[in-house]
N, C-alpha and C positions, 0 to 999 in steps of 0.2 A: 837314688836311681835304681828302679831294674834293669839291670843287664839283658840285653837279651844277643845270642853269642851269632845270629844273624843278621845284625848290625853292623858289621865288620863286613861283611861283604861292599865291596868297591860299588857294585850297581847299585845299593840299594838307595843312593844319591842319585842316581840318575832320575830323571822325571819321567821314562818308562815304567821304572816299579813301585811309585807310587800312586802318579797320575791313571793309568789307565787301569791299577785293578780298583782303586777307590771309585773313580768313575761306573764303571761296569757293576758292581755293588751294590752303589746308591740306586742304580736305573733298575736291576733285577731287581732288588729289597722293594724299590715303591710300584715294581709290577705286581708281587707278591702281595700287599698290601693292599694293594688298589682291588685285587678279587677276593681279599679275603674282609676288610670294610663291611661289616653288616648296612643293608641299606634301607629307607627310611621307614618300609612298610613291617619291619620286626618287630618284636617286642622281646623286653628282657625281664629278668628279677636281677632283684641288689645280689645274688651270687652269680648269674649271669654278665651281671653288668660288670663287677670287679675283674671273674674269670676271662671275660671276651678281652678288657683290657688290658691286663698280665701277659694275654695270649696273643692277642696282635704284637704287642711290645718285642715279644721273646719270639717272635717267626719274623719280625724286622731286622733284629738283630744277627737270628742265625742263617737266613737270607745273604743278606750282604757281607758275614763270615766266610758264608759258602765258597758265594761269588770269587773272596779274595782269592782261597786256594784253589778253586778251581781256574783262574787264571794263570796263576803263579807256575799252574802243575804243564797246563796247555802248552803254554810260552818260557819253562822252564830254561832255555838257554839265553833268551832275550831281557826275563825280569825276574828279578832276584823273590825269595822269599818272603811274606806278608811279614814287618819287623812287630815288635808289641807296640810301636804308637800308629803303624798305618791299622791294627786291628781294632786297638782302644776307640782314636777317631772312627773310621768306619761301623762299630756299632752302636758307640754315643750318637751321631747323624741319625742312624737308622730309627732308634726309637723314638723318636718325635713323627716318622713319619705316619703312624695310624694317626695324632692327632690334626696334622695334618687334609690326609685325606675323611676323615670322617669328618670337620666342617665343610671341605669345601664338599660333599655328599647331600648336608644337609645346610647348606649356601648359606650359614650364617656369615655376619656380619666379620665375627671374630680370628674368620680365615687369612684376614690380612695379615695376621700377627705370627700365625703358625710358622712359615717359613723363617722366620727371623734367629732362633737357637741354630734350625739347620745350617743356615748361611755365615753363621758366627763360627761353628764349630769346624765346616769346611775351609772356612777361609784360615782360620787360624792354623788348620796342620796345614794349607798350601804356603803359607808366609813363611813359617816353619823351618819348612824343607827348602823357599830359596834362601832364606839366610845360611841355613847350615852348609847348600851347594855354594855360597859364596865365600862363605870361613874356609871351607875343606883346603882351597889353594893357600890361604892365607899362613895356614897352620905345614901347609907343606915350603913352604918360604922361611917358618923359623928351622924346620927341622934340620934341611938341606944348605940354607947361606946362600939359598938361589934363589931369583926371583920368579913364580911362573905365571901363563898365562891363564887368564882367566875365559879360555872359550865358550863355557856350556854357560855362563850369567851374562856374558857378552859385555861385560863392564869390568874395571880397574877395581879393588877392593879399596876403601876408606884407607884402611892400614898403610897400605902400599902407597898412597896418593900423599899421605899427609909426612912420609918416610922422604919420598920423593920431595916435600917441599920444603921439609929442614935441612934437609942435606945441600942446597943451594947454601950459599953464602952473604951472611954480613944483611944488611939493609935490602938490600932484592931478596931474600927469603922472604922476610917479613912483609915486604909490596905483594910477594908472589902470594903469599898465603892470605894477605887481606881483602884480593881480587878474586880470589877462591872461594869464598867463604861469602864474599855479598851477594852472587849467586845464589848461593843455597839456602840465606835465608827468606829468599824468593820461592825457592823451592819447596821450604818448610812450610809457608805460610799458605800456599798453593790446597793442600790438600785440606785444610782447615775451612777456606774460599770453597772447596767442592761440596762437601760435606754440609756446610752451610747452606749452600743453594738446594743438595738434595733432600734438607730436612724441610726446607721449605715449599718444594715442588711435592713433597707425600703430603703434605697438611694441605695444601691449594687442590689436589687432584682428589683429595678424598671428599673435601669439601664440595664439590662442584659436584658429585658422584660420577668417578671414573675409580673406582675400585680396583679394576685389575691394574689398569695405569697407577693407582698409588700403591700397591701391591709390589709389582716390579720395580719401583723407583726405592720401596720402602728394602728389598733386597741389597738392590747397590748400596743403600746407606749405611746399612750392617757391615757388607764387604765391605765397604771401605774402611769405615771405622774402626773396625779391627782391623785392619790392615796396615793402616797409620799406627798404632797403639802395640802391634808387635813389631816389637823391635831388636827383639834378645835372640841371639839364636844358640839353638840348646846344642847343649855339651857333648849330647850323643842322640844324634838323630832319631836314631832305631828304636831309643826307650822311653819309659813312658816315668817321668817322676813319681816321688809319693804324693807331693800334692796335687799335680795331676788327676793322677788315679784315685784321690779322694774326690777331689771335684766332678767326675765322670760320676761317681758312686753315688755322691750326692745328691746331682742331679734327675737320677732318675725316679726319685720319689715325686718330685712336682711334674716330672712326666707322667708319672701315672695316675696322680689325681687330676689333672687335666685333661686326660683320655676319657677317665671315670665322667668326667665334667661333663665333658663333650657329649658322652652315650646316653646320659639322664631323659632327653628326648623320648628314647625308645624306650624308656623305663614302664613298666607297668605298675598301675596301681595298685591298693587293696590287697596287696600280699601277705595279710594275714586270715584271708578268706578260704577257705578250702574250695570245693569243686565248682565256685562259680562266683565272681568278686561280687561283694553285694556294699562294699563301703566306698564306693570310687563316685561316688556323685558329690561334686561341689553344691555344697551348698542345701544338700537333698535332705528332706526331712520325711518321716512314715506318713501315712494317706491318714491311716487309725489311730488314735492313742492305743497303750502306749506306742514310745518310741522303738525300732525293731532292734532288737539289741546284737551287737556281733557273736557270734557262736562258732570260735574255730572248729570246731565239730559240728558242725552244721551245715550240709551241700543241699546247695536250691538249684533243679535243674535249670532256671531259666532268672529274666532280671525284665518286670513290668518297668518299664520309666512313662508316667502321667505326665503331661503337660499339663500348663497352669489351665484351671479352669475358667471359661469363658462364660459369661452373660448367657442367660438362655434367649433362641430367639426363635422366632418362627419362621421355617423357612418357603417361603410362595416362590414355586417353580415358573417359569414362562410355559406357555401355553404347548402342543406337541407340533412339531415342522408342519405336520400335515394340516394340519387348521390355521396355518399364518400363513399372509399374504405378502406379496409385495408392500403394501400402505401402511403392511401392521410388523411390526418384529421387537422384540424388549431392546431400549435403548443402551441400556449394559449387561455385560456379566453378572450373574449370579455371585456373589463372591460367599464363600463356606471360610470360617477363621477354624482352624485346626486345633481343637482339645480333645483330641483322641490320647491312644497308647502305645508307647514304642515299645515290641515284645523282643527279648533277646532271650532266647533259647540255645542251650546249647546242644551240638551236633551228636557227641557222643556222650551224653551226662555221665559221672562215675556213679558206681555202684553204693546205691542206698542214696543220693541224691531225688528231692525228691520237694512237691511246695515251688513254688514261686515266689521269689520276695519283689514287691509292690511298692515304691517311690515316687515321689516327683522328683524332679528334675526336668533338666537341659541336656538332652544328646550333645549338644556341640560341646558343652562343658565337661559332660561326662566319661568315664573312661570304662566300659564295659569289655570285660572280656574272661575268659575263662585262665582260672590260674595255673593249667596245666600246659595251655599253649593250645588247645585244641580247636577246632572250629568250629564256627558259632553260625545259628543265622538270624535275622534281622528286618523287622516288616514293622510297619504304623497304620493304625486299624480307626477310622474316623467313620463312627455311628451316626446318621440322619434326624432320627427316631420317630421318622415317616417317607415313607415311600415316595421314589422320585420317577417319573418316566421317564425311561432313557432317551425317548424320541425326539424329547423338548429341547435336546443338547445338542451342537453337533462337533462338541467336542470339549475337553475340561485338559483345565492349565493348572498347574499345580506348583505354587512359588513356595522355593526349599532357600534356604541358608548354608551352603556348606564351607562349616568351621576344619574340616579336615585338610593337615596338612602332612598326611602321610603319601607316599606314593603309592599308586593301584587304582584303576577303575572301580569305579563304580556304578551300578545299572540299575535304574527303581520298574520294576514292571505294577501296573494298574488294573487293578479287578477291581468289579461289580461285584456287588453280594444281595440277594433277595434270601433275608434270611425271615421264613414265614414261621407261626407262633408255633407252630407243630414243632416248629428244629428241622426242619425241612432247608437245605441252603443250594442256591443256585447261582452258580460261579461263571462270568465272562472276561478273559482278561483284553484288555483293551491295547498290548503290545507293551513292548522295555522302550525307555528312553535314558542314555546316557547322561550322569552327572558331566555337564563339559569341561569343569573346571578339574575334574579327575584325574583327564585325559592328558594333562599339562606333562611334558620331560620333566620338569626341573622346577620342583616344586619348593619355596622356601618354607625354615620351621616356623617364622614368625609371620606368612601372610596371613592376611584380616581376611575372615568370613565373607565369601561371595553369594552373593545373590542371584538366582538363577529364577529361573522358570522351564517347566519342563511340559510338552502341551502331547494331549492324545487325543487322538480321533474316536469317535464311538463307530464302534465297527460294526458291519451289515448283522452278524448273527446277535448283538447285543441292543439294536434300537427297539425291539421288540416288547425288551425287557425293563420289570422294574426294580429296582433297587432301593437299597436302606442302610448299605454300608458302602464304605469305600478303602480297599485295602491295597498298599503300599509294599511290596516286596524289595527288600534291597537286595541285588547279587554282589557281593564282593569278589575280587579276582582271587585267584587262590594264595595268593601268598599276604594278602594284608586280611584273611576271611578272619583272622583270630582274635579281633578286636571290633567292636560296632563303628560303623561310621558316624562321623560327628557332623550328620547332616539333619540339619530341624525343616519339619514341615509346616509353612506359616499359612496359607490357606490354598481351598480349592475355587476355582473358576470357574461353572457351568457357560459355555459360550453358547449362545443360541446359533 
């Protein structure tokens, strides 16, 4: 055992000074926590990612420390000083809370389970402490040769009841005690019956998908079951065992790789790229032979991703508004299939960065961003390789794929390009139109790529004109700008 010599105070039995600073604690610790949660649209590296985690851990903990004595100190005449097992519990609870709230952040599936340590670990110091509040009299009845009451458990002690039922005489002891005792194997069996029914109402509600419903049901199963399962109550309330405080100690290593677990989402790629990741495409192989080889000394201010190449075809415009009739109009869209280029550039390139390196790939696959954290921007550049008149249109739809499932807007604005063989370029943007699946609250890590379309009007100062490019700007909101969006452009739609 450790001792600890404020243990001995009389209150610290009381359900005042345990209940209410643990309480107060846990609710500050997962306030703390909940603003400190990096949220979906970040990014980390592997020393980010281990540090964020260390470091949520150890502000959970010393949170809900705080909490203790600053109660303790508040209400100093009403509840006794934090003893070493209300501190131990209170920051063993505390650090599971960043794993916690960082799933249910990022609405995985595996938030159901997060709570379960928490509620093991609370219920086990409240069970605790009322066995120990029900011994305390028990143990002041050997001392004294008296018997006392047991007012703060509201119930008669075992001891005292089974004292009570030898002390009768002869053959009615033995009736008295076998009528005592068939009761309570009623009673025993009871909570075994609950438990049972609550293990099988968290499999039936998860199944049918009521998540939060098996969520809180999956809670009670843990209280319970610990609850049932302690049965001992410890020697000295106020302290905390060796093997206790090995199993606290223990614990917190698979806390922390499951925190680590958890953050891998926001993990960034290609961390072995200097000023601008050029290895983070699945699956991407060089335009050129050879292959482009990695050069951690080597910073490329920006990152081409090519789309797979498409069929040549030729493309026949519909005829200009002003020359079609009511009798006469093209009976579909135009449709353009997208084998352009995704350019990502970065905002502030480092010094001596400098080249572009050129890949194919999949935006939606791929993970572009700069290794310094800095921001990037992000456009899709689709060539005609003949002039189109803008007149013929009265407007182009543009159907995107977005694979992203970080939080943050996103906005693609539309420009015309008449780029004539002098190098001459003449630019009309056609307005922004919002990614709507962006715009989502709550966005999960594992939804499947949505299918949009996004449509724009050819505007008065643009029908005039002709065109041979079509360029795609992406705006990202400021706090997710540090990564490319993982949004694919599959074709364009001239609508007459």
């Amino acid at each position: 055992m450790t001792q600890d010599s404020r243990s001995t105070d009389p209150r610290s039995l009381q359900w005042q000074s345990w209940a209410i600073p643990m309480a107060a604690g846990f609710v500050f610790s997962s306030l703390v926590v909940l603003l400190a949660v990096p949220g979906p649209a970040h990014i980390l590296s592997w020393r980010g990612l281990f540090s964020r985690s260390a470091g949520l851990m150890a502000l959970a903990a010393a949170a809900s420390l705080a909490m203790l004595w600053a109660v303790a100190r508040t209400f100093r005449d009403q509840i006794a000083e934090p003893t070493a097992s209300l501190r131990a519990y209170a920051w063993s609870a505390a650090i599971w809370l960043p794993l916690l709230f960082i799933l249910w952040s990022e609405h995985a599936v595996w938030v159901i389970l997060a709570p379960v340590p928490i509620a093991a670990i609370l219920t086990h110091f409240t069970r605790r402490q009322c066995l120990a509040a029900e011994v305390a009299p028990v143990q002041d009845d050997m001392e004294t040769g008296y018997p006392a009451a047991t007012a703060q458990t509201g119930s008669v002690s075992l001891t005292r009841f089974r004292s009570a039922i030898f002390s009768a005489a002869g053959s009615g002891a033995d009736a008295l005690f076998a009528a005592a005792t068939a009761p309570r194997t009623m009673i025993v069996g009871l909570p075994a019956v609950v438990i049972a029914l609550l293990l099988q109402a968290v499999a039936f509600t998860f199944a049918i998908g009521l998540p939060a419903l098996s969520e809180t049901l999956l809670i009670l199963l843990t209280a319970a079951t610990v609850w049932l399962f302690t049965t001992v109550a410890p020697q000295e309330p106020g302290s905390t065992s060796l093997a206790g405080t090995r199993g606290r100690r223990a614990a917190v290593l698979p806390c922390f790789l499951l925190t680590c677990l958890a953050l891998t989402p926001l993990l960034q790629a290609g961390l072995n790229a200097s000023a601008f990741s050029h290895a983070v495409m699945a699956g991407a192989r060089a335009v050129t032979p050879p292959a482009i080889q990695r050069d951690p000394g080597h910073a490329y201010t920006g990152v081409v991703l090519l789309a797979p190449p498409m069929p040549r075809r030729k493309i026949l415009t519909p005829a200009p508004v002003s020359l079609q009739t009511h009798s006469f109009r093209p009976a579909r869209p135009l449709v353009i299939p997208f084998d352009g280029a995704y350019r990502y550039l970065a905002l502030y390139p480092q010094r001596g960065a400098h080249e572009l390196l050129t890949q194919r790939g999949d935006p939606v696959i791929a993970n572009v961003h700069t290794t310094d954290n800095s921001p990037l921007t992000m456009e899709a550049r689709q060539r005609l390789g003949g002039r189109i008149q803008a007149s013929c249109c009265r407007g182009i739809d543009v159907d995107v794929v977005n694979g992203d499932d970080r939080f943050g807007r996103i906005d693609i604005e539309m420009l015309l390009e008449d780029v004539t063989p002098g190098g001459k370029t003449v630019t009309r943007s056609l307005g922004t139109a919002p990614v709507r699946s962006s715009l989502e609250k709550r966005i999960s890590i594992n939804r499947a790529p949505i299918n949009e379309t996004l449509h724009f009007d050819i505007a008065a100062n643009a029908s005039q004109m002709q065109f041979n490019n079509i360029l795609l700007r992406f705006k990202l909101s400021e706090h997710r700008n540090r990564a490319g969006a993982k949004v694919r452009i599959k074709d364009f739609r001239l609508t007459p």
